[in-house]
One Martini backbone bead per residue (centre of mass of N, CA, C, O) as a GRO file, in nm:
protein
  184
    1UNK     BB    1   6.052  12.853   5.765
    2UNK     BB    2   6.134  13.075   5.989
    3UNK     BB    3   6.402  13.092   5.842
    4UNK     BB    4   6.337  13.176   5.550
    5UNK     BB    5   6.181  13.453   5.628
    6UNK     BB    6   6.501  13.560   5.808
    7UNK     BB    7   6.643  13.591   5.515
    8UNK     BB    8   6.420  13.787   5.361
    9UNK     BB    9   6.437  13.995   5.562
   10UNK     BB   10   6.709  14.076   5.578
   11UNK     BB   11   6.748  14.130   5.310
   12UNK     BB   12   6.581  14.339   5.256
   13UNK     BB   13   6.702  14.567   5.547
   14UNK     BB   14   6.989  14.525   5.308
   15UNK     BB   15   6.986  14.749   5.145
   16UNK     BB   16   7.169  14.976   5.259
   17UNK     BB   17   7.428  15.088   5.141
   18UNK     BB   18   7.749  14.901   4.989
   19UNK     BB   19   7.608  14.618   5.091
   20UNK     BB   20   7.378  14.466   4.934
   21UNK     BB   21   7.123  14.224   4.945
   22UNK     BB   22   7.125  13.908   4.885
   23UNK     BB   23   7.030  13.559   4.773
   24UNK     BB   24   7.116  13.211   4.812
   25UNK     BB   25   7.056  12.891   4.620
   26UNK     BB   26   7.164  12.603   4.733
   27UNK     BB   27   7.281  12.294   4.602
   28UNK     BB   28   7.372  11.936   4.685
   29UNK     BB   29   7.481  11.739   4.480
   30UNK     BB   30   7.472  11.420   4.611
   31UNK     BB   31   7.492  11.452   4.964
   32UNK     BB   32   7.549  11.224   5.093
   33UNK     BB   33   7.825  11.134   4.969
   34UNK     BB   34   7.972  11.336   5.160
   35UNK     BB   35   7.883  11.126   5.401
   36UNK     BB   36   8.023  10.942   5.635
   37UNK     BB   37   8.015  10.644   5.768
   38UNK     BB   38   7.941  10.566   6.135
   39UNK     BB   39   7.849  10.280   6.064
   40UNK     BB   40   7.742   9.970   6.001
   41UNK     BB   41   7.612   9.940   5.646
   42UNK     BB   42   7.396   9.731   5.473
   43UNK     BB   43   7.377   9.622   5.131
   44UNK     BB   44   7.225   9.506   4.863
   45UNK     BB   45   7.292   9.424   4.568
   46UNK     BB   46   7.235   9.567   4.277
   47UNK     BB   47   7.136   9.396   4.021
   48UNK     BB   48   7.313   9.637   3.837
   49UNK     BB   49   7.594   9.567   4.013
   50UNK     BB   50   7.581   9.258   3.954
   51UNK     BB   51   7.776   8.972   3.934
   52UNK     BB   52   7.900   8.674   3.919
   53UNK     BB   53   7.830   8.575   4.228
   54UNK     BB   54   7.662   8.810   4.400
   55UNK     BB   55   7.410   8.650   4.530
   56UNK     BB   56   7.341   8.744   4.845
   57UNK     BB   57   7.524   9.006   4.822
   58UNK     BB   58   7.659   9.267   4.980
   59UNK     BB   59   7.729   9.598   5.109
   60UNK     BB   60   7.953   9.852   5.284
   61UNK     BB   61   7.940  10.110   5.360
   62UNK     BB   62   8.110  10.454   5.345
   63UNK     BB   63   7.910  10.620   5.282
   64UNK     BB   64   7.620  10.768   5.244
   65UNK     BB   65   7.225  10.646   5.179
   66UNK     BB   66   6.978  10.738   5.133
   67UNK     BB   67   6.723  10.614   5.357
   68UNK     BB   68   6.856  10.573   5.601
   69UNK     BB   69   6.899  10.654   5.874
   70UNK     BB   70   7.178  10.874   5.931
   71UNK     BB   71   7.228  11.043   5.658
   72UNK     BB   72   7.112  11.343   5.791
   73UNK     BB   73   7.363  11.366   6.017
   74UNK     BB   74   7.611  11.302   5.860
   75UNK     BB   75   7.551  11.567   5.688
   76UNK     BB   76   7.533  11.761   5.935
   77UNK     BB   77   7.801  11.712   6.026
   78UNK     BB   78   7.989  11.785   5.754
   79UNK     BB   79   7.847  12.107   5.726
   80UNK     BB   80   7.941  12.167   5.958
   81UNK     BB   81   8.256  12.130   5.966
   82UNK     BB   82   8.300  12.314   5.746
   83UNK     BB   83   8.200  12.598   5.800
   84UNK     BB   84   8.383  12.628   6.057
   85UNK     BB   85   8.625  12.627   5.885
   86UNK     BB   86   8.521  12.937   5.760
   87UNK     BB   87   8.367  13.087   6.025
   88UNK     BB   88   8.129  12.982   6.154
   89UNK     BB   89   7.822  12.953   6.329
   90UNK     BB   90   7.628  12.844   6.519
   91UNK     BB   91   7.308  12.830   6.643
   92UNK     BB   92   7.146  12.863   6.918
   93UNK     BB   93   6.853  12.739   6.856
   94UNK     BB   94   6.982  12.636   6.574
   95UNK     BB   95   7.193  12.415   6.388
   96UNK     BB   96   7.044  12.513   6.080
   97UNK     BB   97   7.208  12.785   6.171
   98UNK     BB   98   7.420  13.031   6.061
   99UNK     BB   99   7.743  13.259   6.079
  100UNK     BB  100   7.973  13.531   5.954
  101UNK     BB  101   8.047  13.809   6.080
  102UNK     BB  102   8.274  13.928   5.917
  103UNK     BB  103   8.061  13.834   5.627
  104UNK     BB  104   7.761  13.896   5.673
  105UNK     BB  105   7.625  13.554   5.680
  106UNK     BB  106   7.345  13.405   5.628
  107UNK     BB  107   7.162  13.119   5.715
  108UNK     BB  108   7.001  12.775   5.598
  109UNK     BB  109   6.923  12.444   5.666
  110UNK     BB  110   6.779  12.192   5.454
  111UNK     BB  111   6.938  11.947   5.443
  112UNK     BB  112   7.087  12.045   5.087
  113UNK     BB  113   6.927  12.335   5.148
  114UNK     BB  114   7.050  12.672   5.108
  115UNK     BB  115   6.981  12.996   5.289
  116UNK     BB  116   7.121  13.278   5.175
  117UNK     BB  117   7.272  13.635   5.328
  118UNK     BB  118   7.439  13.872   5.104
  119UNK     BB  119   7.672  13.989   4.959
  120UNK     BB  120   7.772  13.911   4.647
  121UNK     BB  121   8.080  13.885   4.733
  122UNK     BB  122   8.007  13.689   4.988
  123UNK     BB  123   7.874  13.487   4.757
  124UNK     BB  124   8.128  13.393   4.590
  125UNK     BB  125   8.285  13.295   4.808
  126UNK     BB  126   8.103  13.072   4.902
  127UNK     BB  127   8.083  12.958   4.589
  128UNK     BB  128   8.386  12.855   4.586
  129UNK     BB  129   8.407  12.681   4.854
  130UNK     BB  130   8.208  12.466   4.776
  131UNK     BB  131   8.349  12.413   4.525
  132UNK     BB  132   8.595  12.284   4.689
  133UNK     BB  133   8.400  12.050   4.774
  134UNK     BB  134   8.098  12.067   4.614
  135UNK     BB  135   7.844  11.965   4.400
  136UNK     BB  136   7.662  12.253   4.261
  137UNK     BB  137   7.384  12.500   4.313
  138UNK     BB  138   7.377  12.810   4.232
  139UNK     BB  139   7.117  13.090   4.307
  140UNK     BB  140   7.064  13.457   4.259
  141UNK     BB  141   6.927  13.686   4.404
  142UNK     BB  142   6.841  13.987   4.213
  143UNK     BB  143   6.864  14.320   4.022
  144UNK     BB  144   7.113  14.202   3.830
  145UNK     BB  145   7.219  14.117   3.624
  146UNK     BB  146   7.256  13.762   3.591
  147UNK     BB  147   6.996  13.738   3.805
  148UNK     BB  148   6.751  13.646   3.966
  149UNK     BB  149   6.369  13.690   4.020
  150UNK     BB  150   6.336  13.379   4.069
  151UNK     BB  151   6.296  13.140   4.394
  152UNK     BB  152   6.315  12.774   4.464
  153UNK     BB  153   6.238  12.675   4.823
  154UNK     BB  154   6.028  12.428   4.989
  155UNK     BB  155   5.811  12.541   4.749
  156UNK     BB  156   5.898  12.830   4.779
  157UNK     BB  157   5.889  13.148   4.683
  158UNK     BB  158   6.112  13.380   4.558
  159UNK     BB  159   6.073  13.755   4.483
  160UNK     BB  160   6.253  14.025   4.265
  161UNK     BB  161   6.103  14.367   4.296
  162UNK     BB  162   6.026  14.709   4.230
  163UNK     BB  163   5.905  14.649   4.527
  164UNK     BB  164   6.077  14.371   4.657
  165UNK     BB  165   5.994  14.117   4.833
  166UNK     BB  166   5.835  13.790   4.766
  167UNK     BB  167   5.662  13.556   4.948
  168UNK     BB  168   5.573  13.213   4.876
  169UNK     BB  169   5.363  12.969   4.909
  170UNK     BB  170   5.248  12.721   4.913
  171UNK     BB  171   5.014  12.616   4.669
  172UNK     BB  172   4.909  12.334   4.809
  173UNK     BB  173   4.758  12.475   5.080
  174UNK     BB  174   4.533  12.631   4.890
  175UNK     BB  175   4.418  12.386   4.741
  176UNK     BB  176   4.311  12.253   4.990
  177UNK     BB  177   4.141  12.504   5.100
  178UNK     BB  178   3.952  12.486   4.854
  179UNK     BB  179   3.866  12.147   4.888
  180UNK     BB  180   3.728  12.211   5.170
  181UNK     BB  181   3.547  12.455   5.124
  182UNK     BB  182   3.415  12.416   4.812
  183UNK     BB  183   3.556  12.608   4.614
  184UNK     BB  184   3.605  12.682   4.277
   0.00000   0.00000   0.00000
């Protein structure tokens, strides 16, 4: 939480000059299956993909399957090793935020969600590179018309208003929060 944060501060700080910076939230459908199993993994063939004599037969992962042990480590090395590739550094503090210096990007992953500040030509970049290796979802927030002017990434809100940018907290904090003091 507290890179995603520093993600929408950096963009708020990054107003002024001819690269002004957006946010870009990205998701990748289905992003498990991306990511290549290290381990020799087998799964119980589901009702609705056994065939005759297929009863008591398993199946060996060669993909990632959410829910496994390893699932997300094994995501995590995979699209750590593709921003490399595209000349990301990983971050000193936490591997789950990366920089572009060249392309003055900034980023952070949880999961499958990426949340990025760049300049939107950097931002149009990152998303044909994504396109061309992962099946995404990307909404850029920002002030241009066809931007977002609100979105939403790990339960919290991020909007675009014209007096700068707003970040909204889980709202079922504030609900636990009521229901607790028993106010409301």
């Amino acid at each position: 939480m507290e890179t995603l944060k520093c993600i929408t501060s950096a963009c708020a700080k990054g107003q002024w000059g001819s690269h002004k910076k957006r946010i870009a939230i990205v998701d990748i459908k289905r992003a498990y299956f991306y990511a290549p199993s290290k381990r020799q993994t087998f799964v119980e063939i589901p009702i609705e993909d056994r065939n005759e004599g297929d009863e008591g037969m398993v199946g060996q992962l060669e993909l990632s399957l959410y829910g496994t042990r390893d699932a997300a480590q094994n995501l995590s090395d995979e699209y750590t090793s593709t921003l490399k590739q595209w000349g990301f550094k990983v971050g000193r503090s936490s591997p789950c935020n990366f920089c572009h210096k060249e392309r003055d990007i900034k980023m952070t992953v949880h999961g499958d969600d990426f949340a990025v500040t760049a300049s939107t030509s950097q931002l149009e970049w990152l998303k044909s590179k994504m396109k061309e290796k992962y099946d995404i979802k990307m909404d850029i927030l920002g002030p241009e018309e066809g931007q977002e002017k609100e979105v939403q990434i790990l339960s919290r809100v991020i909007r675009w208003t014209s007096t700068g940018l707003e970040y909204e907290a889980d709202q079922r904090h504030a609900d636990l929060l009521v229901k607790e003091m028993k106010v409301g």
